[in-house]
C-alpha positions as CSV (number, residue, x, y, z in Angstrom):
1,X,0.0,0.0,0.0
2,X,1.4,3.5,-1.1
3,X,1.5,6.7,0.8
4,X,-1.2,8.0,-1.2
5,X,-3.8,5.2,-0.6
6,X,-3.4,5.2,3.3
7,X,-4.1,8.9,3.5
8,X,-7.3,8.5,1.3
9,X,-7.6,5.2,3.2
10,X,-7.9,7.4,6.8
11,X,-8.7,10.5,5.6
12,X,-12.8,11.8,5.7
13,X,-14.1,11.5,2.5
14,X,-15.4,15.1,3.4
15,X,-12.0,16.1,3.5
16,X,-10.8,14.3,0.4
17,X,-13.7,16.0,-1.4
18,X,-12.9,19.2,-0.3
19,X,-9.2,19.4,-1.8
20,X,-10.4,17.7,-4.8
21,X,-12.7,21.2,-5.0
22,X,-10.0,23.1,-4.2
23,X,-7.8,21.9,-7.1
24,X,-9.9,22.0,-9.7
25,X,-10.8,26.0,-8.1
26,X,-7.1,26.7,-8.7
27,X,-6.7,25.0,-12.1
28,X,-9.9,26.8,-13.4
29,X,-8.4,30.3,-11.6
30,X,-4.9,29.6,-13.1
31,X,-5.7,28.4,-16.6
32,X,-5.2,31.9,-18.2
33,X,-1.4,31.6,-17.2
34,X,-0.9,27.8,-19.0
35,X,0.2,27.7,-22.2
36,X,-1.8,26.3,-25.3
37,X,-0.6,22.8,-26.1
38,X,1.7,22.7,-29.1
39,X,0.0,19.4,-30.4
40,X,-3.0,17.3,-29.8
41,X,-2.8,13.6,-30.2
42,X,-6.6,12.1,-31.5
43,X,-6.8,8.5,-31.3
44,X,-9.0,5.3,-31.6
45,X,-9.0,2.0,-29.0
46,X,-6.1,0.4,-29.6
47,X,-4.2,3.1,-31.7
48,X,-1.0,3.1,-30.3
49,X,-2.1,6.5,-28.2
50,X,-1.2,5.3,-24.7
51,X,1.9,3.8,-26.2
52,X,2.6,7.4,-27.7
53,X,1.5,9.1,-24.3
54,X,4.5,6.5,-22.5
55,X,7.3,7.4,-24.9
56,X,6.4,11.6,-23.9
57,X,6.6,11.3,-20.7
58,X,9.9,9.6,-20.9
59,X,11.1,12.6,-22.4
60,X,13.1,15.3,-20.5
61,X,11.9,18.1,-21.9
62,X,8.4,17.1,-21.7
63,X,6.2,18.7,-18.7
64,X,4.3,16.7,-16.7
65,X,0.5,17.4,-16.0
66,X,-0.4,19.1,-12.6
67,X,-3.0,18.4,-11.0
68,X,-3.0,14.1,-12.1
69,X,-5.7,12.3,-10.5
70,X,-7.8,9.6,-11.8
71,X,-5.9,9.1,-14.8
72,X,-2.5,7.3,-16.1
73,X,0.3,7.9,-13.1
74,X,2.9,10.8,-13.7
């Protein structure tokens, strides 16, 4: 068990709700300061995509995505 499932594990889900509101409040507040992506990637089940997703993040020079949760681990 990881860090991060014990604290959901004992944490309120009031709590848990509350800085899941909170985050999305700041990345709807701070969107005007992100830069527009430079590409978009489209893809179809089993078209290579997440394949494509795992070879950027590898990459140095590629950012990774703040705030990640519910989604493919970063």
């Amino acid at each position: 068990m990881t860090v991060k499932d014990r604290v959901k594990s004992v944490a309120p889900r009031a709590a848990t709700e509350q800085v899941r509101e909170l985050m999305v409040r700041y990345g709807e507040r701070t969107s005007d300061r992100r830069p527009l992506p430079d590409f978009l990637v489209i893809g179809t089940k089993r078209g290579g995509t997440t394949s494509l997703w795992r070879y950027l993040i590898q990459h140095p020079l590629v950012p990774r995505l703040f705030p990640v949760w519910n989604t493919k681990t970063s």
